[in-house]
C-alpha beads as a LAMMPS data file, in Angstrom:
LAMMPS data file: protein, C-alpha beads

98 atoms
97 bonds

1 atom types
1 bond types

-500.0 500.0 xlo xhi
-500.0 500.0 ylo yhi
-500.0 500.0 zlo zhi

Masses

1 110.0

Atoms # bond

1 1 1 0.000 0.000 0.000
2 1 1 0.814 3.601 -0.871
3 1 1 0.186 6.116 1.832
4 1 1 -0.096 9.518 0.087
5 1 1 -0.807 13.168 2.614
6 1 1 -1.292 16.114 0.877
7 1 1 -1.288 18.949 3.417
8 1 1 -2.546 22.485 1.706
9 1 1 -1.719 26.066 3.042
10 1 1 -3.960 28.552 0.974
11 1 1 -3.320 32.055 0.182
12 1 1 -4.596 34.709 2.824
13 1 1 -6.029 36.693 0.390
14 1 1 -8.140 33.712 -1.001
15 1 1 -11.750 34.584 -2.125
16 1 1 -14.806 32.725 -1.014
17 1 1 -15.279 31.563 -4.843
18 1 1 -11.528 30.361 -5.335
19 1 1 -11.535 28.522 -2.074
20 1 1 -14.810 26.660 -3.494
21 1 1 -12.687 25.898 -6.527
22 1 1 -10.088 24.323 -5.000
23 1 1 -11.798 22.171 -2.191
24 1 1 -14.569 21.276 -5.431
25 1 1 -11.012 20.324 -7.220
26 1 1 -10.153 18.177 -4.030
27 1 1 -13.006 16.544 -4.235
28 1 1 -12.796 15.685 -7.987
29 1 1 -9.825 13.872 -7.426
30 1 1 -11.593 11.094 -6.029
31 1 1 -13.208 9.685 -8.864
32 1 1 -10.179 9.763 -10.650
33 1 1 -8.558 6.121 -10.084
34 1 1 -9.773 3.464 -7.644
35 1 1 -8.125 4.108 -4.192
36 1 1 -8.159 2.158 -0.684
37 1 1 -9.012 5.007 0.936
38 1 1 -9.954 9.204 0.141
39 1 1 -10.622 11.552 2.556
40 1 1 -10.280 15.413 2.581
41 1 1 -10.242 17.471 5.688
42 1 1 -9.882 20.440 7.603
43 1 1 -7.569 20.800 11.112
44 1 1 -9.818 19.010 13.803
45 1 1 -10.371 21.000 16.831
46 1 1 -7.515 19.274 18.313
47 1 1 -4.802 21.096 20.827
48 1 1 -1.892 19.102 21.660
49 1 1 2.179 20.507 21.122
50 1 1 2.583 17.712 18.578
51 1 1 -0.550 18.525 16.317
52 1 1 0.484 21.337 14.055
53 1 1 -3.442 23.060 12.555
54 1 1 -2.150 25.352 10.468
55 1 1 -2.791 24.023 7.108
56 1 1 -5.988 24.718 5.078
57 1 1 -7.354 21.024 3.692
58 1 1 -5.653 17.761 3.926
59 1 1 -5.969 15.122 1.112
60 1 1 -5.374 11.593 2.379
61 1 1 -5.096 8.748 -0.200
62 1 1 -4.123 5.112 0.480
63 1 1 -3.361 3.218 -2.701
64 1 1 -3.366 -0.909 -3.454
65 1 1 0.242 -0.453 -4.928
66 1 1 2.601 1.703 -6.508
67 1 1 1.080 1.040 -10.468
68 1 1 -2.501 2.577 -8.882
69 1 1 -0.555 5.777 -7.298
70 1 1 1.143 6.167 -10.568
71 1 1 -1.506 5.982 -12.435
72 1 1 -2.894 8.840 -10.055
73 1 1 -0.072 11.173 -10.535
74 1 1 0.196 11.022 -13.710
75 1 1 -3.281 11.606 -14.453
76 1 1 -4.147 14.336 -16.605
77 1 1 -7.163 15.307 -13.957
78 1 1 -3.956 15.299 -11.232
79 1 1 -2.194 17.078 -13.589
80 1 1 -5.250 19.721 -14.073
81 1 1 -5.492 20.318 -10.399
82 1 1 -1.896 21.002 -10.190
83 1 1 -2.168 23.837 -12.713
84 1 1 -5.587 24.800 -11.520
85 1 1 -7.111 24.910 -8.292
86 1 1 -3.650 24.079 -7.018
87 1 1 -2.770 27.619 -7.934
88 1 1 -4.867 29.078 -4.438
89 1 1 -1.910 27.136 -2.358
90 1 1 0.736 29.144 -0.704
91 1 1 1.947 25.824 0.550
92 1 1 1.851 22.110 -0.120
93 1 1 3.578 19.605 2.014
94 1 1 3.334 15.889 1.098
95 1 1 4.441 12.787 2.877
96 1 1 4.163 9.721 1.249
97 1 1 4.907 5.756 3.031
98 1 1 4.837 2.566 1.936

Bonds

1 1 1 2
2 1 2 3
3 1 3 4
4 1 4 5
5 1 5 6
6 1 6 7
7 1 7 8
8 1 8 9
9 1 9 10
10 1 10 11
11 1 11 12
12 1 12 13
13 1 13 14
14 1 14 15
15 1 15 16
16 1 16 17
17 1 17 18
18 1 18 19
19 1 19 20
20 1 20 21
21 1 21 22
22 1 22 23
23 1 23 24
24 1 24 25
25 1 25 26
26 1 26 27
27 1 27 28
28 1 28 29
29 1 29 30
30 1 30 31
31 1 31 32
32 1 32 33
33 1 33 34
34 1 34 35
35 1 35 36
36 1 36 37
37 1 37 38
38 1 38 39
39 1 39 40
40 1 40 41
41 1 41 42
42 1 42 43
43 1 43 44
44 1 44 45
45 1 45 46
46 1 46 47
47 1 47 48
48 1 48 49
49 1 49 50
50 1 50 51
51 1 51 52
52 1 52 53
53 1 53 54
54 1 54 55
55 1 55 56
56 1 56 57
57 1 57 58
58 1 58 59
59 1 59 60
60 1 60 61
61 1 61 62
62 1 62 63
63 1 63 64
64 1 64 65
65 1 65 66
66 1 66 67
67 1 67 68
68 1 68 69
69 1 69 70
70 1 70 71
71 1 71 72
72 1 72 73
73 1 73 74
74 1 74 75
75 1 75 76
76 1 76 77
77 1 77 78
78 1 78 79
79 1 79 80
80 1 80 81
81 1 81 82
82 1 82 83
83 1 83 84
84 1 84 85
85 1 85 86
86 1 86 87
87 1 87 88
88 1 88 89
89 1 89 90
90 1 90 91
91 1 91 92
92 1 92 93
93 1 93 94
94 1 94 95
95 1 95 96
96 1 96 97
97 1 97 98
């Protein structure tokens, strides 16, 4: 399995319309490729010294193998978001385990 976390800081001058377009573009991802798991977030209400809630959205994607996850990245809808919606980030941060 492929363990893919996206974490998303977005611009502070974002508008209510672009930060529609990029959590809609989130959530278009998922029906790109069959995945183990998809889930998009927001910082839970969650204090602790170790939990860092600064990030806007959080895309979490668990893939069967490495073929599926490449398959995902190379994905001209992946690709789309990148150069679209992606463009409202200030930040990305991605961590990805096998």
């Amino acid at each position: 399995m492929i363990a893919h976390h996206v974490l998303f800081w977005l611009k502070d001058d974002i508008t209510e319309a672009e930060y529609n377009e990029f959590k809609t573009g989130l959530e278009d991802l998922e029906k790109m490729t069959p995945t183990k798991f998809f889930h998009i977030g927001t910082p839970a209400a969650i204090e602790r010294d170790v939990v860092d809630g600064t990030y806007s959205f959080s895309l979490f994607v668990a893939f069967e193998d490495m073929t599926s996850f490449e398959i995902y990245q190379k994905h001209p809808q992946h690709i789309e978001f990148i150069n679209g919606p992606n463009r409202h980030a200030k930040k990305v941060l991605i961590y990805d385990a096998d």
